[in-house]
C-alpha positions in Angstrom: -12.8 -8.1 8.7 -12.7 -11.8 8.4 -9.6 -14.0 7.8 -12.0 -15.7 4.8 -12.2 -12.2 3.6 -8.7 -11.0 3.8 -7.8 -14.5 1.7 -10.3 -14.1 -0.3 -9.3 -10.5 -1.3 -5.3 -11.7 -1.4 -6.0 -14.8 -4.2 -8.4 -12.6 -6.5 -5.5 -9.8 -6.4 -2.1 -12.2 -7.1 -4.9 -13.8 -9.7 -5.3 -10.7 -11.7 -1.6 -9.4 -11.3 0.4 -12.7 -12.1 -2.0 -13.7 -15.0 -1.0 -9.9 -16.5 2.3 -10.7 -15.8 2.7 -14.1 -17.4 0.0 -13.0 -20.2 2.6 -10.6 -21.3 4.9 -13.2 -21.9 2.7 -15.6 -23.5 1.8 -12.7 -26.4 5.2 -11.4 -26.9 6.0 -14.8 -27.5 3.1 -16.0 -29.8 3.6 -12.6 -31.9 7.6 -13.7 -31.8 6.7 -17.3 -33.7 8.1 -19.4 -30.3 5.4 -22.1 -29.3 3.8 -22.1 -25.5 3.6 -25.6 -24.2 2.0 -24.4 -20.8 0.2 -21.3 -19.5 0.4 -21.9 -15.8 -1.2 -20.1 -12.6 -0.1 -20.8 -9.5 2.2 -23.7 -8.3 1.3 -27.4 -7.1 -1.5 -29.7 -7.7 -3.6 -28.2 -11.3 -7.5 -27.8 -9.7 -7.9 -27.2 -14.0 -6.4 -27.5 -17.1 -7.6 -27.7 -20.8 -5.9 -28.0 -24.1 -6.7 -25.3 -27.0 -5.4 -23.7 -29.7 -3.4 -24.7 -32.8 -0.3 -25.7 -30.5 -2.5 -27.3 -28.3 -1.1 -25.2 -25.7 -1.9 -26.1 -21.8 -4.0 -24.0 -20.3 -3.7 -24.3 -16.1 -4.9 -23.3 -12.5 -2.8 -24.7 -9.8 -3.7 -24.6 -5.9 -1.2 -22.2 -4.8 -1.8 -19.0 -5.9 1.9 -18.0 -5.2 3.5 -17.1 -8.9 2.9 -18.7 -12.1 4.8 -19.3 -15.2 4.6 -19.6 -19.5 6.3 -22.6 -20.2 8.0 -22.6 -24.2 9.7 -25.0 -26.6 13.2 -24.8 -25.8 16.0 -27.4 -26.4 17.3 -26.8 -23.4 14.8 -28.5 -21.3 13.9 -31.2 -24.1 14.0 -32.9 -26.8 12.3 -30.8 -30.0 11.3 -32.4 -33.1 13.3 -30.7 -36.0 10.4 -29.6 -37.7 9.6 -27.1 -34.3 13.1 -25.8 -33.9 12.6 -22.4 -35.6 9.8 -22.1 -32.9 11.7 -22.8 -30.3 12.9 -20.3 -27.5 16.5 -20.8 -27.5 17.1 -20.5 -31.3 15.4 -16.9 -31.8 17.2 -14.1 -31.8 18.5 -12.3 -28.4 16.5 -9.5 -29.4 13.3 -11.8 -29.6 14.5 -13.2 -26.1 14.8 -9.8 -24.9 11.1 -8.6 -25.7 9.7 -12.0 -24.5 11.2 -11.8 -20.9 10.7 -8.1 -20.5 7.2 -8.2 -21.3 6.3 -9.7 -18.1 7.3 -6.5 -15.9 5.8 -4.1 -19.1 2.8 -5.8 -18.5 2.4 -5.4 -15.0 3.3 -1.5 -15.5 0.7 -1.1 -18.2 -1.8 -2.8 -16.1 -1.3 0.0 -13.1 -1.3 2.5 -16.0 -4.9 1.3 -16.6 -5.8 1.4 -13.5 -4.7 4.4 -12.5 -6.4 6.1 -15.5 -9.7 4.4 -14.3 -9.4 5.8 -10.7 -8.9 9.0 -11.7 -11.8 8.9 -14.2 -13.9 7.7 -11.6 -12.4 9.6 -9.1 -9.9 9.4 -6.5 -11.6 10.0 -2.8 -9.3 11.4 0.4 -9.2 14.4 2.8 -8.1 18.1 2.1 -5.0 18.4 4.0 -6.4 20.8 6.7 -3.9 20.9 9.7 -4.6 20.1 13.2 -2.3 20.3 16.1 0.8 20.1 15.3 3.1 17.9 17.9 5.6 20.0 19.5 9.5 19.2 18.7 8.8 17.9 15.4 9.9 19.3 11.6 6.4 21.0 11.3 7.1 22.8 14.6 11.0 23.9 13.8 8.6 24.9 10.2 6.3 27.3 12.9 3.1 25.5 10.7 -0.1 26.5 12.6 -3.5 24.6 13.1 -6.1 25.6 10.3 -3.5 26.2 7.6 -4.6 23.9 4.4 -0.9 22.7 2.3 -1.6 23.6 -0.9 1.9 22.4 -2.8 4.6 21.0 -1.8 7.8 22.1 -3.7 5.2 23.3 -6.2 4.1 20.4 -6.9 -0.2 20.8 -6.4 -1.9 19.1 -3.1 -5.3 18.1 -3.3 -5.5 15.4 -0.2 -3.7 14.4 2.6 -3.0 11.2 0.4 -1.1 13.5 -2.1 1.2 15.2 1.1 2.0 11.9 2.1 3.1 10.4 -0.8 4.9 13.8 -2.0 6.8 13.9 1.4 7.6 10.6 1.5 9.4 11.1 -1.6 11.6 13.5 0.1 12.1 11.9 3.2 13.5 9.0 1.4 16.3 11.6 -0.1 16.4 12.9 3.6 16.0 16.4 2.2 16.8 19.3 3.5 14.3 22.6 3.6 11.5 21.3 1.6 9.3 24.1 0.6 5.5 23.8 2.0 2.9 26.5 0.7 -0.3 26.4 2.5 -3.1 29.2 3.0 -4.6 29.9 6.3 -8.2 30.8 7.1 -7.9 34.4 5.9 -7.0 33.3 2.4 -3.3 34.4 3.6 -0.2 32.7 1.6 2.9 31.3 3.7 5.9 29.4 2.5 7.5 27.4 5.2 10.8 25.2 4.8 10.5 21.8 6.4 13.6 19.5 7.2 13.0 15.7 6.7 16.9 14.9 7.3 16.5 13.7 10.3 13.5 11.5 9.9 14.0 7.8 11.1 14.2 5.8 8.0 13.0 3.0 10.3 10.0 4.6 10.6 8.8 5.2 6.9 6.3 2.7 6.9 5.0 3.9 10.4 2.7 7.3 11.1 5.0 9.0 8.8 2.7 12.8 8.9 2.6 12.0 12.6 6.0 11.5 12.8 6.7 15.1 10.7 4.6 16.5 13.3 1.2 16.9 11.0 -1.9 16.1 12.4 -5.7 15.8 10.5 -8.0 18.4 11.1 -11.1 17.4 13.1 -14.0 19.5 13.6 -15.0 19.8 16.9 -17.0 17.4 18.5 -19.2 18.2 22.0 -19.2 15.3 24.6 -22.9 14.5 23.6 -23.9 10.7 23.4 -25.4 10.7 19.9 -25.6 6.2 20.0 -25.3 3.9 23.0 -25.3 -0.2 21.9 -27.4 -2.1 23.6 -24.8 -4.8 24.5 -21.9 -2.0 25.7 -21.3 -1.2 29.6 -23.0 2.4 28.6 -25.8 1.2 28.4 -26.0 -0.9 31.3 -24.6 2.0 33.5 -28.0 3.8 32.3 -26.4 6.4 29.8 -29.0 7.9 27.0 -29.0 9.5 23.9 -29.1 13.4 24.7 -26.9 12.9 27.7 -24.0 15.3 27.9 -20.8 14.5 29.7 -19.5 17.5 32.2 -16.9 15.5 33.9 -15.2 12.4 34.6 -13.4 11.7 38.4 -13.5 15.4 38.4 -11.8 16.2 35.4 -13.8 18.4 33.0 -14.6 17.3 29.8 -14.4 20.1 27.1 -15.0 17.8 23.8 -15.4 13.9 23.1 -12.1 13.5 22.4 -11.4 14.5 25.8 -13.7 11.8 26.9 -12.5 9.0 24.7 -9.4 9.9 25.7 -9.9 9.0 29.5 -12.0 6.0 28.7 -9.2 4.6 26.3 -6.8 5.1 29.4 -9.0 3.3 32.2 -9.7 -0.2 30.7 -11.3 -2.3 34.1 -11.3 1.3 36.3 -14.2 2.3 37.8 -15.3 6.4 36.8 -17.6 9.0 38.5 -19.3 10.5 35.6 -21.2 13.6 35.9 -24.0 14.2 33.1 -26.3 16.8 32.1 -30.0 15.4 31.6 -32.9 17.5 31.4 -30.9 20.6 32.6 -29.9 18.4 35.8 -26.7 17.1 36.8 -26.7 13.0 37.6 -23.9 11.0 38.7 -23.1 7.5 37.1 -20.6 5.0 38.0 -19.4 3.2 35.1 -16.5 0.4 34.3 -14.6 0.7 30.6 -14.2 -3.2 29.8 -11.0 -4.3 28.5 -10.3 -4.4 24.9 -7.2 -4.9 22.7 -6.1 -2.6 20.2 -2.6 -2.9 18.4 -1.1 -5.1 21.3 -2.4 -2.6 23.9 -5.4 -2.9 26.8 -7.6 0.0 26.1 -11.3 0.7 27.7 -14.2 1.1 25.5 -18.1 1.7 26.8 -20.1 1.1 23.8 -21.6 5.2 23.1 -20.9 7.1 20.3 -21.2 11.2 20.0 -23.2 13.5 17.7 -21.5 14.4 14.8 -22.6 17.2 12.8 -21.6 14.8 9.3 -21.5 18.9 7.3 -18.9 19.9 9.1 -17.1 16.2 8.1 -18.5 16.3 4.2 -16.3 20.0 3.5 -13.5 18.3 4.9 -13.7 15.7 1.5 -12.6 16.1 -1.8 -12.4 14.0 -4.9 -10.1 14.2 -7.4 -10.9 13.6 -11.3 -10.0 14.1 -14.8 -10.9 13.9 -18.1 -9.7 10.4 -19.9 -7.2 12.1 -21.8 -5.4 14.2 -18.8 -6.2 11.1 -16.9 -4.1 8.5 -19.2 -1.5 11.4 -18.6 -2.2 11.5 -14.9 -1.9 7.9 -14.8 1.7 7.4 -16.3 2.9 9.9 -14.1 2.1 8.5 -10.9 2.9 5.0 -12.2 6.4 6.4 -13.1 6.8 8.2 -9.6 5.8 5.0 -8.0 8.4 3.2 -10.1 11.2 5.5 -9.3 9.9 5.5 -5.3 10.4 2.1 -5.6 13.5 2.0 -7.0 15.0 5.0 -4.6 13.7 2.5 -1.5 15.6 -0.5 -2.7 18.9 1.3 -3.5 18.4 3.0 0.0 17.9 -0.9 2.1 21.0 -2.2 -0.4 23.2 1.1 0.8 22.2 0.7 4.8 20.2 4.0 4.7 16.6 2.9 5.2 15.8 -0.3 7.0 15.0 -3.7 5.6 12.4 -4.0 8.2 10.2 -1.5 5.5 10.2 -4.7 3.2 6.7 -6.7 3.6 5.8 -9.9 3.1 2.9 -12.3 1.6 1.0 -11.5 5.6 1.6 -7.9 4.9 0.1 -7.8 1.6 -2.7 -10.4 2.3 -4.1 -7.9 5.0 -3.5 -4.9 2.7 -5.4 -6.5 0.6 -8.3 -7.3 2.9 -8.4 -3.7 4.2 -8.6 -2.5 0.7 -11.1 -4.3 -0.4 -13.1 -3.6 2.4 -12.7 0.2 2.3 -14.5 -0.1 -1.2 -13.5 -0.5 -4.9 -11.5 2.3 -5.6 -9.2 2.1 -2.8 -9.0 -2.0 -3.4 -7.5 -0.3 -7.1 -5.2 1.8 -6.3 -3.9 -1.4 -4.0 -3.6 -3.0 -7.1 -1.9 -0.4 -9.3 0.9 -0.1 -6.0 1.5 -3.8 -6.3 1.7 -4.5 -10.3 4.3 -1.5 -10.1 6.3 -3.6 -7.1 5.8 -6.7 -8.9 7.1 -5.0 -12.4 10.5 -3.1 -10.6 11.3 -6.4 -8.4 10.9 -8.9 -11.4 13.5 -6.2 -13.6 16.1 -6.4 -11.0 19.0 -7.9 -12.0 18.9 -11.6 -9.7 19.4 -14.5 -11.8 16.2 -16.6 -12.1 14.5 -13.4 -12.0 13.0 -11.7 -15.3 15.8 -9.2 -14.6 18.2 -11.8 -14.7 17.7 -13.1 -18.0 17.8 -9.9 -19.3 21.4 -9.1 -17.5 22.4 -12.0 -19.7 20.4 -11.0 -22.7 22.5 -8.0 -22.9 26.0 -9.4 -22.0 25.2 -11.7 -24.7 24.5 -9.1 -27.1 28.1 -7.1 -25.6 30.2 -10.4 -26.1 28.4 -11.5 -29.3 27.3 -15.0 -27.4 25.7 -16.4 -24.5 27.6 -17.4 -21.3 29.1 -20.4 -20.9 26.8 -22.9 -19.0 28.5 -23.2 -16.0 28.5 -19.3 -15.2 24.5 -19.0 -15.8 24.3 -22.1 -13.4 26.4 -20.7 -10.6 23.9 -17.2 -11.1 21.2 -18.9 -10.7 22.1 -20.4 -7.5 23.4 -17.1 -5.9 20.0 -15.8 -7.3 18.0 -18.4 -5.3 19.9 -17.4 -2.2 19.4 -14.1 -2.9 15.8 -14.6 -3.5 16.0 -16.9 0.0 17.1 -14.3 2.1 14.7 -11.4 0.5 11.7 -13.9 1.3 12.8 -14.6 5.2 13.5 -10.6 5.8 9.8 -10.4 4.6 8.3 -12.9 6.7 10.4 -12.0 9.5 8.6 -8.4 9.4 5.4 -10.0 9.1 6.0 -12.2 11.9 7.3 -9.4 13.6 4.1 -6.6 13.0 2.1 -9.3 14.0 3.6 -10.1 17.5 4.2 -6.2 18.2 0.6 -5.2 17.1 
């Protein structure tokens, strides 16, 4: 994936989601009477701008892609000719100002509404939640879960995909529950409930291998150490490996499946290896040197060969998950409103000390999500989407000054104390909300500075 790329995949997304955002803004306030000077994208140096409309309104692109803004008549940041003053921000009613500033965040939950009703028409894509190994000394071991079991609910909640156990346990973990009930079904079609403990999970470590970290691991058929690809330009070949070849052992140790063998090439980066191979029902000896690659910070050994893999076995392991467009609009403002209220439960946990702020990412963070989404296909670059509108919607509600959220705070003390603050007060909030703001925005690219460095 190409740095090009990953930009490329970050701009169209902020595009879409800040244009909803500032669109809803722009209509609340057209349908309220107040006139929009300026519909602005971005920040800096306008790359376009047009005038249209009957207010002649401003239509613009700037060059960073970074936010965007709906600029109205308001007396407080000009002079207004008396025959525009009904249309002017300021003078409408706080309930008008209400519904003008909160339509910003609506928007950007409606919009992950619609998209989640479109992925689930179309269909969502993931893995049935088939158990591997499961890592000794972990909640799924205290749980006695066994390898082949499939988790069919959690807390009966229904599980479709290992997508769907992640994001239902993550729920949990965040509330540090206690004895979460698991049902899953084991190759004889037997039923077991099983009471996992996520109290002790690291909050630190939400945004990490969390199923890992439970103790779960995916379910991979077996693969035989049978060289099924060798590149052309890898050390395999040039070592004299072929297609057909099956590896017996490597510096003596037997190898039983590929993973076995990847396993000991991953772990010998510049290390010479005896290999011992089966060709043509005869044994050979190679000698062969993993180069050195780097892989999340660390050196690993790769030799350019891939296995045979039987792609049935891998195909029953799939599942997609659909609806009709009427349980799917129902489908959809579900998970938008357990998205909103996992977002929600994260910040009140980082304000309270109980999960990390390292968990907060940045505009690095969300570039390369982006990129990786896009590249995994369309639907997955969606559902990346939906996630982020949802963020966008719950951060721009909370209560900062400056913020959507702000505004709103004031909106309704105004509406308590039958008249706006005094001046002086919404210019001291806005200051602790810039510094507030401030600090958010270094955490954030702390962390991203920080992923990047550790791998």
């Amino acid at each position: 994936m190409t740095i090009t790329y990953t930009i490329i995949s970050f701009i169209i997304a902020l595009s879409i989601l800040i244009t909803f955002h500032e669109f809803g803004h722009y209509l609340v306030a057209r349908w309220n009477g107040v006139k929009v000077l300026r519909f602005c994208i971005g920040f800096g140096q306008p790359i376009f701008r047009k005038r249209w409309g009957k207010d002649q309104t401003e239509w613009v692109i700037a060059a960073i892609p970074l936010g965007g803004y709906v600029k109205m008549l308001d007396e407080n940041e000009g002079k207004v000719a008396p025959h525009d003053l009904p249309r002017a921000f300021n003078r409408q009613p706080v309930v008008r100002r209400f519904a003008i500033v909160a339509a910003g965040p609506i928007a950007n939950f409606l919009l992950a509404i619609v998209l989640y009703w479109f992925l689930f028409i179309l269909g969502v894509h993931g893995v049935k939640p088939v158990l591997g190994s499961v890592e000794p000394a972990t909640p799924a071991a205290h749980a006695k879960f066994e390898a082949g079991e499939t988790i069919v609910s959690i807390e009966n909640e229904m599980v479709a995909s290992w997508q769907d156990a992640r994001w239902t346990l993550l729920r949990y973990a965040i509330d540090r529950s206690p004895n979460v009930k698991v049902q899953t079904i084991n190759k004889n079609r037997e039923i077991n409930w099983r009471e996992l403990d996520l109290s002790d999970i690291d909050p630190d470590k939400l945004n990490e291998n969390f199923l890992g970290i439970i103790g779960f691991n995916s379910y991979q058929p077996a693969i035989k150490p049978i060289i099924g690809q060798v590149m052309s330009d890898g050390v395999g070949y040039q070592a004299g490996l072929l297609v057909g070849d099956e590896i017996l052992a490597a510096n003596d140790t037997e190898i039983q499946s590929w993973m076995d063998f990847v396993q000991i090439i991953r772990a010998n980066p510049g290390r010479i290896l005896e290999l011992e191979i089966l060709r043509n029902n005869q044994v050979t000896r190679f000698t062969i040197t993993p180069e050195e690659a780097k892989e999340n910070g660390k050196q690993i050994g790769k030799i350019g060969i891939a296995p045979v893999v039987n792609q049935a076995e891998f195909d029953e392991l799939l599942v997609t998950v659909s609806y009709p467009p009427l349980k799917a609009i129902h489908k959809a403002i579900e998970k938008t409103w357990e998205t909103t209220i996992l977002t929600l439960q994260m910040l009140s946990k980082m304000v309270m000390g109980d999960v990390s702020w390292k968990n907060v990412s940045g505009p690095i963070s969300i570039a390369d999500y982006a990129g990786q989404s896009a590249q995994m296909g369309l639907v997955s670059y969606l559902a990346f989407l939906a996630l982020i509108s949802v963020s966008i919607g719950v951060l721009n509600l909370l209560p900062i000054p400056i913020l959507d959220g702000g505004h709103l705070m004031y909106y309704l003390i105004e509406m308590l104390r039958g008249a706006p603050l005094p001046d002086k007060i919404m210019l001291i909030g806005q200051r602790i909300g810039l510094a507030m703001l401030f600090t958010l925005m270094t955490f954030a690219i702390y962390n991203d500075i920080n992923r990047l460095i550790t791998g």
